[in-house]
C-alpha positions as semicolon CSV with decimal commas, in nm:
position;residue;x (nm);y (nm);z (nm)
1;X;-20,898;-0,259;-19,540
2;X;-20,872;-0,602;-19,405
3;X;-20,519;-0,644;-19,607
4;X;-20,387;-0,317;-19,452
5;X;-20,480;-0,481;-19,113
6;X;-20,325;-0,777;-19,217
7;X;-19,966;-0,555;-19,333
8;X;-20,028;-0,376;-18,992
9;X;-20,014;-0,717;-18,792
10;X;-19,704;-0,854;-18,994
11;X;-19,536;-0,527;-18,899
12;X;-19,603;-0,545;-18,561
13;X;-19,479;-0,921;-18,481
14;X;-19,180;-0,823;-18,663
15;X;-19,088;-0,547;-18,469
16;X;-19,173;-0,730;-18,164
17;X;-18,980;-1,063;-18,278
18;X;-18,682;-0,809;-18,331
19;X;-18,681;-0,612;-18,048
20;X;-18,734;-0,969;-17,817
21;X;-18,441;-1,075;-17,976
22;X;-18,231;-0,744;-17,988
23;X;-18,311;-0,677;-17,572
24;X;-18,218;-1,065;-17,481
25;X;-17,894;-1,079;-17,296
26;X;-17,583;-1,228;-17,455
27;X;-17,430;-1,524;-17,322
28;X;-17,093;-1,381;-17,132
29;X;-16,861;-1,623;-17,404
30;X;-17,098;-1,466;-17,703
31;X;-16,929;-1,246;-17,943
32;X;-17,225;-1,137;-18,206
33;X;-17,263;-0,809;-18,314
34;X;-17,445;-0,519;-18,145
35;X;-17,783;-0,485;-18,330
36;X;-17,877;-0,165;-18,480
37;X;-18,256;-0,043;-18,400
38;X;-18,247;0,159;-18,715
39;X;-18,119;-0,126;-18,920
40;X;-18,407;-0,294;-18,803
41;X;-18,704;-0,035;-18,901
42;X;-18,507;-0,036;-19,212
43;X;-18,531;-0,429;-19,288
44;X;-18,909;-0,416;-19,226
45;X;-18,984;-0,116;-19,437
46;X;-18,784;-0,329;-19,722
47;X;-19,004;-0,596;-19,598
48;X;-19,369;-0,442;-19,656
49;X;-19,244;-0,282;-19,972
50;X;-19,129;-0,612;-20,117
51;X;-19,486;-0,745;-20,018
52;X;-19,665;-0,426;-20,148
53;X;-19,488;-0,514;-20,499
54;X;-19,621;-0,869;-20,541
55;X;-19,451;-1,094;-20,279
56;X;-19,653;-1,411;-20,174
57;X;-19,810;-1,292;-19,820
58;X;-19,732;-1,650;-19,655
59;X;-19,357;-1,545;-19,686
60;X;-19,471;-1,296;-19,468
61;X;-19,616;-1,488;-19,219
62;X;-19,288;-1,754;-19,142
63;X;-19,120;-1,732;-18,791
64;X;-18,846;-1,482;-18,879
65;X;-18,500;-1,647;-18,867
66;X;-18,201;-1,371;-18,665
67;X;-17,954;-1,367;-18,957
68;X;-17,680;-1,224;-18,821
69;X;-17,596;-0,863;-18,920
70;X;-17,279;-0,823;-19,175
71;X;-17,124;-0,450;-19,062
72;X;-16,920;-0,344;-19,375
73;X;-16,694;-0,019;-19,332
74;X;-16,780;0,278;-19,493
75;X;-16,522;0,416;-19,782
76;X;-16,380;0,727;-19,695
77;X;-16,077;0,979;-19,849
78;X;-15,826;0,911;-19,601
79;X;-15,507;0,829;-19,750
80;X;-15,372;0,490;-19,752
81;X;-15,122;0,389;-19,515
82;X;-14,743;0,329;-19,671
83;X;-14,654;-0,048;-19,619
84;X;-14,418;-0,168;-19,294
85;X;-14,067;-0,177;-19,393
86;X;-13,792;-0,388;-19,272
87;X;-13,572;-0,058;-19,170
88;X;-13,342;-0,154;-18,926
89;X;-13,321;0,006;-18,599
90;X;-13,003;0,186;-18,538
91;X;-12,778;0,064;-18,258
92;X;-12,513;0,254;-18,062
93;X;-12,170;0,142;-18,073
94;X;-11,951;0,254;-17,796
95;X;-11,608;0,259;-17,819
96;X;-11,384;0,136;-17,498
97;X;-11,023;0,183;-17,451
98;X;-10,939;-0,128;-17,341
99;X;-10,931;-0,329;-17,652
100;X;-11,202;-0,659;-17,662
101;X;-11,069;-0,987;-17,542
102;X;-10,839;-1,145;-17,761
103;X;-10,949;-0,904;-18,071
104;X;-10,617;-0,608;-18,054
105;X;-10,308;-0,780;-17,966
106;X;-9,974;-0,735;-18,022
107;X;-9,709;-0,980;-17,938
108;X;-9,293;-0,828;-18,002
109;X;-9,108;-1,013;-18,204
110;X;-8,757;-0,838;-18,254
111;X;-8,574;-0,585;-18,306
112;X;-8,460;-0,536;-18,683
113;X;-8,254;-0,252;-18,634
114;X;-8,092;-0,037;-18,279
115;X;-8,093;-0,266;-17,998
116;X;-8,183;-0,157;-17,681
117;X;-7,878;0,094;-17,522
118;X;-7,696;0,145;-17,905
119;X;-7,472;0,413;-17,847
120;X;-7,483;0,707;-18,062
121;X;-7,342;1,023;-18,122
122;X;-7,532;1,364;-17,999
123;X;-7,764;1,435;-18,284
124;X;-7,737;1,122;-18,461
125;X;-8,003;0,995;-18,709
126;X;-8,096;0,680;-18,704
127;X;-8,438;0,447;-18,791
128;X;-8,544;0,244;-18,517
129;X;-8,736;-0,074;-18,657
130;X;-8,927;-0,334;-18,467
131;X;-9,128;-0,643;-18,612
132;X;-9,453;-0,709;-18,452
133;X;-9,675;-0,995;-18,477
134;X;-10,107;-0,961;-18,483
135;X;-10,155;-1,209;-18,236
136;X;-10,559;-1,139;-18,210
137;X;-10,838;-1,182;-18,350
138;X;-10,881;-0,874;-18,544
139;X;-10,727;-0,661;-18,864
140;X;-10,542;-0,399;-18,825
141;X;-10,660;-0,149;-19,075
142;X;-10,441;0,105;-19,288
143;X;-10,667;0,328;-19,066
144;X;-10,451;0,261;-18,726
145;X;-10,183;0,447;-18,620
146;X;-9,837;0,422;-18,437
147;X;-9,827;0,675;-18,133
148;X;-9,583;0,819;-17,928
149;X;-9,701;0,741;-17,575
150;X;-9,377;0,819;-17,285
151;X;-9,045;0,910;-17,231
152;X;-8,825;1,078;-17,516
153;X;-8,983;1,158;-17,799
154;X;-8,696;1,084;-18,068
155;X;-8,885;1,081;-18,400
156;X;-8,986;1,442;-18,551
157;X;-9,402;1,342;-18,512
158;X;-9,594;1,190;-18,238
159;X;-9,792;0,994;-18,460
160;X;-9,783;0,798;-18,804
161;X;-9,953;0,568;-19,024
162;X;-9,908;0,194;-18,981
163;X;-9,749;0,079;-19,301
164;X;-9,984;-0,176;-19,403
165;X;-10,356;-0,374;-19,327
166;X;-10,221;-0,663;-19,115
167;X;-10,455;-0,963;-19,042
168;X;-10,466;-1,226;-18,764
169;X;-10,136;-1,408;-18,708
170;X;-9,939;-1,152;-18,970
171;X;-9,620;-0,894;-18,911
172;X;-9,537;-0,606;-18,956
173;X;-9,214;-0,423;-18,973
174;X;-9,254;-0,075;-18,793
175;X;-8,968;0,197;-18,892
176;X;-8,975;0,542;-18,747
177;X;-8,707;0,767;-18,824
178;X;-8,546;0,909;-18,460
179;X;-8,222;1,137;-18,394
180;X;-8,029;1,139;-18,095
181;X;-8,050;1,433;-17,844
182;X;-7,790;1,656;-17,834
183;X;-7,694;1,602;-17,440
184;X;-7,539;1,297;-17,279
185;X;-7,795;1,025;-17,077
186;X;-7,957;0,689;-17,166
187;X;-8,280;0,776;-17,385
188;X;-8,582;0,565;-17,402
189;X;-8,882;0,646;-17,680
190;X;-9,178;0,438;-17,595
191;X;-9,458;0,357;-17,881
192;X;-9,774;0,200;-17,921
193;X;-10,051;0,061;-18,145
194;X;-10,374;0,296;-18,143
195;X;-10,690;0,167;-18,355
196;X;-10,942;0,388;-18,530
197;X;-11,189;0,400;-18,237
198;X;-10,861;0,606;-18,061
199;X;-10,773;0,277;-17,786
200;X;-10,417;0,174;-17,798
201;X;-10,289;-0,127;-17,699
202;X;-9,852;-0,260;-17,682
203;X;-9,714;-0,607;-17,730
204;X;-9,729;-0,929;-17,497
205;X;-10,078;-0,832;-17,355
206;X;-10,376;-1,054;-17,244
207;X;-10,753;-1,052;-17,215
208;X;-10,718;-0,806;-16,911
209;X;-10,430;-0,634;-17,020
210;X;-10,318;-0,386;-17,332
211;X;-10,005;-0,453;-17,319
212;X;-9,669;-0,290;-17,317
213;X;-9,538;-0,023;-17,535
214;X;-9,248;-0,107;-17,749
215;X;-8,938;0,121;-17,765
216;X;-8,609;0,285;-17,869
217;X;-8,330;0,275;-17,585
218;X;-7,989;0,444;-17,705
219;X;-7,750;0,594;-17,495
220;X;-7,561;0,926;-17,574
221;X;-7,218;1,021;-17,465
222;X;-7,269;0,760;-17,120
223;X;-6,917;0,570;-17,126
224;X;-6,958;0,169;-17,094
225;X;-6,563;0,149;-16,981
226;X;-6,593;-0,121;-16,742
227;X;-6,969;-0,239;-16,791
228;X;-6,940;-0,577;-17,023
229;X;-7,253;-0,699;-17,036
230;X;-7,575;-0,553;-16,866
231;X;-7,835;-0,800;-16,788
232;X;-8,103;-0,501;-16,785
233;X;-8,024;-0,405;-17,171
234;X;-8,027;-0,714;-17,285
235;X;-8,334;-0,864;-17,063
236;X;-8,559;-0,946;-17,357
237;X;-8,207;-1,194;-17,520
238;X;-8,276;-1,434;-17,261
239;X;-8,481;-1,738;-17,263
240;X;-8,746;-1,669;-16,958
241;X;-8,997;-1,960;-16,848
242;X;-9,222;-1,988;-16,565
243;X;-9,361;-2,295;-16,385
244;X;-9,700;-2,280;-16,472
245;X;-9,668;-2,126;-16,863
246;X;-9,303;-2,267;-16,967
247;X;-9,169;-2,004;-17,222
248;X;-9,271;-1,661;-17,155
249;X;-9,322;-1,352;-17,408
250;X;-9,038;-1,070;-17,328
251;X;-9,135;-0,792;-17,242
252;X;-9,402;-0,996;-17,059
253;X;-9,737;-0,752;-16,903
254;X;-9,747;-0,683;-16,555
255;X;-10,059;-0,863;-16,453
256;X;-10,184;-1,241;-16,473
257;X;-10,042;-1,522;-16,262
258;X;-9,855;-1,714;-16,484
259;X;-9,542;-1,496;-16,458
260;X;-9,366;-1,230;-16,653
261;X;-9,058;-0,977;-16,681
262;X;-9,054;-0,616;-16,717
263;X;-8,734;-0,349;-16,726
264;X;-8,853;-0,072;-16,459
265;X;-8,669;0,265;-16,593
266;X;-8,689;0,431;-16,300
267;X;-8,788;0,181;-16,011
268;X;-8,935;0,172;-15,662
269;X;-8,737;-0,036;-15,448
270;X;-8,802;-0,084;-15,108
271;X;-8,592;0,159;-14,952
272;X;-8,591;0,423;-15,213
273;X;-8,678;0,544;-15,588
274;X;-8,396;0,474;-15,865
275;X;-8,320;0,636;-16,199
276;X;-8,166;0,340;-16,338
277;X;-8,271;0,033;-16,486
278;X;-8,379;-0,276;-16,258
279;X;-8,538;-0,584;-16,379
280;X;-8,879;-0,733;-16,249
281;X;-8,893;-1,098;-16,231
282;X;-9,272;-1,213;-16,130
283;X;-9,278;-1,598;-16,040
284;X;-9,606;-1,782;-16,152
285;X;-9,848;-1,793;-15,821
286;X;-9,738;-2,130;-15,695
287;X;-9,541;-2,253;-15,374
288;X;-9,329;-2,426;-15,631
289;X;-9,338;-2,103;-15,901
290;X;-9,065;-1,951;-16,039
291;X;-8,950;-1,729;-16,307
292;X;-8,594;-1,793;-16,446
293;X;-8,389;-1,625;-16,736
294;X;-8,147;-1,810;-16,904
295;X;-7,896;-1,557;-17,136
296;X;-7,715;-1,643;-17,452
297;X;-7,353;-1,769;-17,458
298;X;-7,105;-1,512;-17,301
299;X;-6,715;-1,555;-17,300
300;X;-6,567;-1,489;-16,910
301;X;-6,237;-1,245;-16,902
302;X;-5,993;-1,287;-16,624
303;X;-6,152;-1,005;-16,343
304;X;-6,494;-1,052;-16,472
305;X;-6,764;-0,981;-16,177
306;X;-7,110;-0,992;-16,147
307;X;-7,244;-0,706;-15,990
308;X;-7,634;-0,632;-15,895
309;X;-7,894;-0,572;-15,604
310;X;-8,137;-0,759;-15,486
311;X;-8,426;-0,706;-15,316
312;X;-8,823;-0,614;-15,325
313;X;-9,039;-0,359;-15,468
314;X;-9,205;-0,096;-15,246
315;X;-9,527;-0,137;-15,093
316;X;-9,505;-0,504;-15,100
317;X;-9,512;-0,587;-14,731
318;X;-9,555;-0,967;-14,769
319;X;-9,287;-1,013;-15,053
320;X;-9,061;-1,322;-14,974
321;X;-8,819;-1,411;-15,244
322;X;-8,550;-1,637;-15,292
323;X;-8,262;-1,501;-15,561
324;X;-8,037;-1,722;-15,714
325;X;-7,755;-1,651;-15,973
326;X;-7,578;-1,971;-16,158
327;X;-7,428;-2,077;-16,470
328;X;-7,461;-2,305;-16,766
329;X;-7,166;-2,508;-16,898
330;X;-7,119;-2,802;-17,105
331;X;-7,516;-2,896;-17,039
332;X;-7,471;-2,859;-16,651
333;X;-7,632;-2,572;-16,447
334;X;-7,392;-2,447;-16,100
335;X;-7,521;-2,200;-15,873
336;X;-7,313;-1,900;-15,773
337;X;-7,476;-1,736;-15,502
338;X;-7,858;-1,778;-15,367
339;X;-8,018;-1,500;-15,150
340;X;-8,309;-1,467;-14,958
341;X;-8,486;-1,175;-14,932
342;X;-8,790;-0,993;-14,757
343;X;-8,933;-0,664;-14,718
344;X;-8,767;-0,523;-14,457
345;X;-8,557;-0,176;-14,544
346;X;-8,280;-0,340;-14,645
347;X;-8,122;-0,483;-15,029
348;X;-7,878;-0,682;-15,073
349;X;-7,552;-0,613;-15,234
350;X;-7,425;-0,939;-15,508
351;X;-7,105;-0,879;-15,620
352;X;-6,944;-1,244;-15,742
353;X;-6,583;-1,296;-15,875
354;X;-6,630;-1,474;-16,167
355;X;-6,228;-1,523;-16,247
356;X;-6,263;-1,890;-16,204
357;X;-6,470;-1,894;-16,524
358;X;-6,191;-1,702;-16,774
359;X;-6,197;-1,812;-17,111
360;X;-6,490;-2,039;-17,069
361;X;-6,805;-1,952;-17,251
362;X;-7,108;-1,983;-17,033
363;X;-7,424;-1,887;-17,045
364;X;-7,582;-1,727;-16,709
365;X;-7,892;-1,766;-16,565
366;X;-8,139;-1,530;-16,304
367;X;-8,362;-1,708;-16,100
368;X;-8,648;-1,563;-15,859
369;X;-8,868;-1,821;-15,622
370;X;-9,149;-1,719;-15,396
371;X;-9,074;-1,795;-15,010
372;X;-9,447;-1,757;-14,913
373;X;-9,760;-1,816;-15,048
374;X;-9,862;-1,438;-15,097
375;X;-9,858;-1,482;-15,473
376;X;-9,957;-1,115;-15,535
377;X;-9,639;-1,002;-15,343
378;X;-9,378;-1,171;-15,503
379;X;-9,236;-0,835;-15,657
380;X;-8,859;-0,871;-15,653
381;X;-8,569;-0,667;-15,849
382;X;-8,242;-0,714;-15,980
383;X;-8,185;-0,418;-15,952
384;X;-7,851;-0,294;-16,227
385;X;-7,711;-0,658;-16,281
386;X;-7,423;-0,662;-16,463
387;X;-7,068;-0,813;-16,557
388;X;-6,809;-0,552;-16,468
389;X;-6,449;-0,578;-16,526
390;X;-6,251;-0,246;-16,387
C-alpha cells in the first residue's frame, strides 16, 4: 500500500513539474516547441511502467530535467513532389519595323548594269543589277527578301529571294529581270531590303533612319535632242561632301545633320508641285555648312549652257540659301554664277553660256550654303539642272 502511495506521489509531482513548466510564458525571442498535454500523460505512464518493471525508485525521485520535445512528421501516401527544373521562362519577342540601331543597313554601292535614265525601246527586256554593301551589324539570311516598294513596277513579281546569306561588311549583287512599258515617259522602279520579321529597310540609312530604296530609272521613247548632260540623272556620279562629315553616301537619307542629297521625282517647290526631277542638296547644320557636288570630267561644245532653277522647298518658311555654280580646271575651282535665295514665291531662273569653255574638259561643281542659322530649313532645289545645247 505504502509503495502505491509512494507511485501515486511520483505521479503527481510529475504532472505538476510538467504542467508548471508547460503553462510558464515563453520569453518573446524564444522559439521552443509548443508542448503537447497528451505527450505528457503519455511520458509518465511510460514512466510508472518502467518503474513497475524493476527500475530503481530513486530514478524516480530526481528533479525532472525539460528535454525538449523532438516533433517528427508522420508518413503519409501523398505522392512525392517532381524535382524543380531549370525550364526557362518564355519571353516575347516583338518585331518593329524600324530596323535596330546599326543591326539592318544597307549602304549602295553601284550600279552594275542600266544606269539611271538608259533609254530603251517600248517593251524592252532588260536586268537591272545593283551591288549593295551590309554595312550593319547583322546577317542577312537566305530568308530576306527583295520587295517592290513605289513607282513602276518593271519586273514580272513584287517580291524575290535575296540571292545569298550576306554577313557584316559583305555584297551582294541584286539582279531583277524588268521590261520596259509599252508607252513613252521616264520610268522609275523603286526596291528595297525586307527581313524575315517583314521590316524593310534601303541603302545609306542611319540609326534613326531605314534608308532609301534603290531603283531602276529608264526612259522610253522621251527624246534627249538637246539635253547633254543632266545633273539630276547622274546625281549619285558626283563626289558630294559636307562640312561636318567630308564625303557623303549618294543617295544620302533625308534626316540627320550632317548633310545629304536626294533626287525628288516629283518635287514641292515653293511655288508649286513638279513632275520632273529636282535635286535636294541639305548643308550640314552649321553657319559655315555646306553641301557641294563635284561631277566627273565633261568636255564643253561650242553653245553649251547650263540651264536649272533654283530655289526652296515648300513649307520651309525660314529657308535661306546661297547657290553657287563653278568649275574645275587644271586644279583651279571658278565660280559661274552665285544666287541667293529665300522663301518668298519666287525661283530663280540660271541659265549660263558656257561657250567660253569649248573644247576644254572641266569638271562642274553644285554648291548650296545656309544664309541663316535655321539648320532644319535649309531645304533648297536645283530644280532640272542641266547642259543644253539647241
Amino acid at each position: 500500500m505504502s509503495k502505491r502511495i509512494t507511485h501515486l506521489r511520483i505521479l503527481g509531482l510529475l504532472l505538476a513539474s510538467l504542467l508548471l513548466a508547460a503553462c510558464r510564458a515563453p520569453a518573446p525571442e524564444s522559439h521552443a516547441p509548443t508542448l503537447d498535454l497528451n505527450a505528457l500523460y503519455t511520458q509518465v505512464a511510460g514512466t510508472l511502467v518502467a518503474q513497475g518493471q524493476g527500475q530503481p525508485e530513486a530514478a524516480a525521485t530526481e528533479a525532472p530535467t525539460q528535454t525538449p520535445f523532438v516533433v517528427t512528421a508522420t508518413p503519409t501516401n501523398t505522392p512525392d513532389q517532381p524535382a524543380a527544373t531549370n525550364t526557362p521562362v518564355p519571353t516575347s519577342i516583338v518585331a518593329t519595323s524600324v530596323p535596330a540601331t546599326g543591326c539592318y543597313q544597307a549602304y549602295f554601292v553601284a550600279d552594275i548594269t542600266i544606269p539611271d535614265n538608259t533609254q530603251m525601246s517600248k517593251g524592252q527586256s532588260f536586268t537591272k543589277t545593283w551591288r549593295i554593301r551590309n554595312s550593319g551589324t547583322c546577317t542577312w539570311s537566305a530568308d530576306f527578301d527583295i520587295v517592290y516598294t513605289s513607282g513602276t513596277n518593271l519586273a514580272s513579281t513584287s517580291s524575290l529571294d535575296i540571292p545569298k546569306e550576306v554577313k557584316p561588311g559583305e555584297t551582294v549583287d541584286i539582279s531583277i529581270p524588268m521590261t520596259a512599258p509599252n508607252s513613252d515617259g521616264t520610268f522609275r522602279s523603286s526596291w528595297m531590303i525586307k527581313t524575315s520579321n517583314g521590316s524593310t529597310f534601303g541603302v545609306n540609312g542611319n540609326a534613326n533612319s531605314a534608308g532609301v530604296p534603290f531603283f531602276a530609272l529608264i526612259r522610253v521613247g522621251v527624246p534627249t535632242s538637246g539635253i547633254r548632260y543632266d545633273f539630276a540623272a547622274n546625281y549619285c556620279s558626283a563626289s558630294w561632301s559636307s562640312g561636318a562629315a567630308g564625303s557623303l553616301p549618294c543617295p544620302g537619307a533625308n534626316s540627320g545633320t550632317q548633310g545629304f542629297v536626294i533626287v525628288l521625282q516629283n518635287p514641292e517647290l515653293e511655288t508649286r508641285n513638279e513632275d520632273e526631277p529636282a535635286i535636294w542638296p541639305r548643308p550640314n547644320h552649321a553657319n559655315n555648312g555646306f553641301i557641294r557636288g563635284v561631277y566627273p570630267e565633261f568636255t564643253v561644245q561650242n553653245g553649251d549652257r547650263f540651264i536649272s532653277q533654283v530655289g526652296c522647298l515648300k513649307n520651309n518658311p525660314n529657308c535661306h540659301l546661297q547657290f553657287t555654280f563653278s568649275y574645275i580646271l587644271n586644279g583651279n575651282e571658278t565660280v559661274l554664277g552665285t544666287w541667293n535665295e529665300k522663301l518668298e514665291g519666287l525661283a530663280k531662273d540660271v541659265n549660263i553660256d558656257l561657250s567660253s569653255l569649248a573644247g576644254k574638259t572641266v569638271r562642274f561643281v553644285l554648291k548650296v550654303e545656309p544664309n541663316n542659322s535655321d539648320f532644319a530649313q535649309a531645304n533648297g532645289f536645283w530644280f532640272v539642272p542641266r547642259i543644253s545645247n539647241k
